[in-house]
N, C-alpha and C positions, 0 to 999 in steps of 0.2 A: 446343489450349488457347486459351480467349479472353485477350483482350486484360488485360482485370480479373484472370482467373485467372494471368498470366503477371507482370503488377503484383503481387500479391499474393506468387508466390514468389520475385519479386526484395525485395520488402521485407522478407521472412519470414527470407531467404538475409543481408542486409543487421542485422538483427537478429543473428543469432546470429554470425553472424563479429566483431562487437564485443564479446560476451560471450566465444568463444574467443582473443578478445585476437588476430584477425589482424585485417588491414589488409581493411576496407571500402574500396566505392568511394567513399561518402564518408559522414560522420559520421552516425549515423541521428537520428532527431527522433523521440519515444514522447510521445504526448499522453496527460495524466493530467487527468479533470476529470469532474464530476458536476454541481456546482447549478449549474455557468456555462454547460452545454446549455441549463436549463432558461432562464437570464436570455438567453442569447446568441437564440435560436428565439422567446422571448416567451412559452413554453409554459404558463410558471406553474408556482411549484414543488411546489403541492398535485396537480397533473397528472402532474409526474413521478413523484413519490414511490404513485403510485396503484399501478402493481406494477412490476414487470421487465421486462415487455413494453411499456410506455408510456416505461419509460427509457431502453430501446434504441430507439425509433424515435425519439426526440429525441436522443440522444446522435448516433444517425447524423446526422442534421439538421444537428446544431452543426457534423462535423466537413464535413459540405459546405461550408458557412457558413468554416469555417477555411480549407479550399480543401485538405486534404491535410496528410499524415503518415506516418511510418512503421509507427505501432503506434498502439494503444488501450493500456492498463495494463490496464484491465477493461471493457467494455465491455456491463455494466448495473450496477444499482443497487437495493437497497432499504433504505430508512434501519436497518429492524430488525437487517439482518446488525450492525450496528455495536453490537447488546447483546452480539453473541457475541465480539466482538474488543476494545470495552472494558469488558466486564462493567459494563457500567450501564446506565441507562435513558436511552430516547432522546425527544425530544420533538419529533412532526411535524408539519408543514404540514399544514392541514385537518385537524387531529385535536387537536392540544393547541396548536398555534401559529397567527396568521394564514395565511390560502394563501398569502401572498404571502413567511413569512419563512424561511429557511433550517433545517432540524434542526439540533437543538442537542444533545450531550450534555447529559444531565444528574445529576454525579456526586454525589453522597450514599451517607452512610452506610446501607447495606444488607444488608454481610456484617457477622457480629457477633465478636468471638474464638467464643463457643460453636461457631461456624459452622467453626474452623478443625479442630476436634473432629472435628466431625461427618463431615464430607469424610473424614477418614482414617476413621472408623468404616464410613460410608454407600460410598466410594468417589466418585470425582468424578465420570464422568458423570450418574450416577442424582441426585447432590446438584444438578448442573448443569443438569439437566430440568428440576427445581424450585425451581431460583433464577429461571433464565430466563422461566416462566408464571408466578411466584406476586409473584416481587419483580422483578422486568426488565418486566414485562408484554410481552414480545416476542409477536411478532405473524409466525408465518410467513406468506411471500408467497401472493398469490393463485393458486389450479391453475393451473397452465401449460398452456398447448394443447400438443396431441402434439409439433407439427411445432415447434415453439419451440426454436431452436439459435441458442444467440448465437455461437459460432463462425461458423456460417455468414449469419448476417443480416449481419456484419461481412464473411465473404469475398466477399459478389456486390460489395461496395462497395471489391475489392480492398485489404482492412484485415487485418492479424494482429491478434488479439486474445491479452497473455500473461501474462494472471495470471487460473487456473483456481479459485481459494481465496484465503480468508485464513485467518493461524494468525499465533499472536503468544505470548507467554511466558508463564507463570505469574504472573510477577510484575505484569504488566501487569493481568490479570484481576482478579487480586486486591486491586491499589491500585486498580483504580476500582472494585470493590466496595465496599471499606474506608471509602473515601477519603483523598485525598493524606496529609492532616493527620493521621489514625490510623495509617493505616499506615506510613508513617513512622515513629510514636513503637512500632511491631510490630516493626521492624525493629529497633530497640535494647533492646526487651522482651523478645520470644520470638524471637530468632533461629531456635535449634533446633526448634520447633515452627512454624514460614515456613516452614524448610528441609525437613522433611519432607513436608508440606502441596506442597509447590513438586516433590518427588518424585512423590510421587503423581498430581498432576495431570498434568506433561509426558509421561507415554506416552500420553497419549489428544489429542492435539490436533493433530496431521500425520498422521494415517494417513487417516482421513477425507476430509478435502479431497484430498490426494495419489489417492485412489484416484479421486476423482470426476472432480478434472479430467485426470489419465491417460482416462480412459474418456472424456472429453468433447472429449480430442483437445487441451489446450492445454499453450500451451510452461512456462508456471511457475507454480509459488507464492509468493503474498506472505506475506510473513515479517517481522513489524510489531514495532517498539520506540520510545516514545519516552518515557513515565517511567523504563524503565531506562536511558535515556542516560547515560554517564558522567560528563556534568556534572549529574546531579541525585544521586549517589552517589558514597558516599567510593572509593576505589581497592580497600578489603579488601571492602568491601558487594559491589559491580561483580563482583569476579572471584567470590563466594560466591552470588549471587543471582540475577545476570544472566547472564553469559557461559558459566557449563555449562551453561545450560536453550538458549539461543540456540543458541550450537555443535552441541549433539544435533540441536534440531528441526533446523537447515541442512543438517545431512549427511543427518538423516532423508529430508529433501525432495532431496536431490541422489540419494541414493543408489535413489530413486525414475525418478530418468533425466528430473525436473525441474529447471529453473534455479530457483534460489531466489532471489527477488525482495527484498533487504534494504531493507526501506525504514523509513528510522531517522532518525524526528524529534528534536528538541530535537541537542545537543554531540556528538558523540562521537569528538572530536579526540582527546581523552586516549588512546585505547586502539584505534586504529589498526592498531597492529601488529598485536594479537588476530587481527584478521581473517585473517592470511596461514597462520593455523592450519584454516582450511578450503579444501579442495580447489581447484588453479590451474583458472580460467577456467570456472567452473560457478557463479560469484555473476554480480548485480548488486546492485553498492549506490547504492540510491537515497537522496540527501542533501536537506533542503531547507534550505540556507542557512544553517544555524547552527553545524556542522563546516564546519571549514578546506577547503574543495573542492580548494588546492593540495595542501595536504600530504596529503589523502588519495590525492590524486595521484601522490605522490612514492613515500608508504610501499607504495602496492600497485602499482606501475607492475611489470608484467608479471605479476601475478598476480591481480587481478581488474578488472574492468569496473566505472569511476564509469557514472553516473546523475545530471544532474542538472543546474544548479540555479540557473535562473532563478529568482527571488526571488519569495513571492506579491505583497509590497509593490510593486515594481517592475511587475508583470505588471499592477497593480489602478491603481497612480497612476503611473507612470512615461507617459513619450509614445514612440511607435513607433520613434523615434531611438535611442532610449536602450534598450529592451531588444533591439534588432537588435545594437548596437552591445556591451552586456552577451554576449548571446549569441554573436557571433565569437568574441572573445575568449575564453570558454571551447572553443569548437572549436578556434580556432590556437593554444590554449595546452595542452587535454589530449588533445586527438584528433592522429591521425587511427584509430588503433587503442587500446580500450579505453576509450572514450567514446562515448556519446551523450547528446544532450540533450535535455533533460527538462524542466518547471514543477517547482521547490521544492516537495514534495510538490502536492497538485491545483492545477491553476489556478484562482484564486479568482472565486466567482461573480459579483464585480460588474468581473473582468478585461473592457475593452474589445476587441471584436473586433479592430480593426486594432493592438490589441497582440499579443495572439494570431498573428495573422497576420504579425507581424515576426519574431518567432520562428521561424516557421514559413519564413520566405525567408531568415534567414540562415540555415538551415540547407541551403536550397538544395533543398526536401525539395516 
């Protein structure tokens, strides 16, 4: 075994003993970042976004340039995937934006109520074909060459890479089709017709990616929330809309013999306990900043793995001090088992290297 290959299954070993909630030899670090390759390397971000294979040799780039880590989250990129995880359109560098500015969602009204008809008539994949070309204008990636493995482009550089997919909830899809402001007022309109709509879609959205990246040999899937966060929903909404679609897809993806990757923007302090409703030491929930990172600490100590959460504010202004110093302290206070640290969801593009890189030494990594 070389030297890289022996780094890599000590990190890989390192990784998952934090998610089974034993005792690492010491806290792991998982680097989460996509346009801050592009700014960190100088590459330019209408370079990156050009396909998957231009964003994997910069993302390696960047994580030279960081000096090291335990894990990638994902380890390439193409802005388009993000029509299929927020159901909206996306607007790219060198295509609809200058080269130089970062993709932006762009949510607008696009699903209509008729649209919600129609899905239970048509069924949702076949509707979802034809949202994605007609109103998403997605754009799949450019042919891949044969030999193109991001697993392995990441293991010669003794790197795990572990998030195979993403999958994300109905409700999600739906509110950025909608948009916030309708869908919203759908939620106190047509409950009942959400709620079946919301049936129908969730058996088609984790088996796919589950099957792909099992075949492609990676350790999880991402499993994304962040309109349904509990603080943008009442308590009765949350437990009717959100948290039966979540809980299924989780077990779907664990029951897969994947770790399921929660990674859940905006609040969701409220509803904590939820979580210990899915299986002991087969999550990771990734936080960025805006749930209580103690208390989620408290509620799930011993039964699932924090993620997290260096600030992107902190990571983009803060000085090397201060997020070294940020970053202990969540090691000496939620590690040494059942944590690793992470950027508040990605590390943001205009994040300074030797910010980066403080992170990266307190973790010791």
């Amino acid at each position: 075994m070389t030297a890289l290959a022996e780094l890599y299954e000590q990190r890989l070993e390192r990784i998952l003993r934090a998610v089974a909630l034993e005792r690492p030899d010491r806290v792991p670090l998982v680097l989460e970042y996509s346009g801050f390759a592009a700014q960190v390397t100088g590459a330019g971000m209408a370079d990156f976004v050009s396909s998957p294979v231009r964003a994997t040799e910069i993302m390696l780039q960047a994580y030279e340039l960081v000096g090291g880590g335990d894990a990638l989250n994902y380890g390439s990129f193409w802005p388009y995937t993000l029509c299929r995880v927020f159901g909206a359109r996306v607007r790219v560098p060198g295509r609809d934006l200058a080269e130089d500015e970062i993709w932006q969602v762009d949510e607008q009204e696009l699903l209509t109520v008729k649209n919600y008809q129609r899905i239970l008539d048509q069924g949702w994949p076949d509707f979802f074909r034809g949202f994605l070309s007609q109103k998403l204008h997605y754009q799949p990636a450019p042919a891949l060459p044969a030999d193109f493995d991001i697993i392995g482009q990441w293991a010669e550089a003794g790197v795990p890479v572990l998030s195979g997919g993403d999958v994300t909830t109905p409700l999600e899809l739906l509110c950025g089709g909608r948009s916030l402001e309708r869908f919203a007022r759908d939620l106190y309109q047509r409950p009942d017709l959400l709620q079946a709509v919301m049936d129908e879609i969730v058996p088609h959205l984790a088996g796919r990616p589950c099957t792909r990246a099992k075949a492609m040999g990676f350790a999880g899937i991402w499993l994304g929330g962040w309109r349904g966060a509990p603080g943008m929903l009442s308590p009765a909404m949350w437990q009717r809309f959100v948290w039966p679609y979540m809980r299924r897809l989780a077990q779907e993806i664990i029951d897969q013999g994947l770790i399921c990757i929660l990674h859940l923007d905006g609040d969701w302090t409220r509803e904590l306990e939820r979580f210990r409703e899915l299986p002991r030491g087969k999550c990771l929930m990734a936080l960025d900043g805006s749930t209580d990172i103690w208390r989620a600490r408290e509620v799930l100590a011993g039964h699932m793995c924090i993620m997290g959460d260096v600030p992107p504010g902190l990571l983009a202004l803060g000085t090397p001090d201060q997020v070294y110093d940020y970053s202990r302290r969540l090691i000496e206070g939620l590690g040494p088992e059942g944590f690793i640290l992470q950027s508040g969801c990605d590390i943001p593009a205009n994040a300074p290297l030797a910010n980066v890189q403080a992170m990266k030494a307190a973790a010791g990594a």
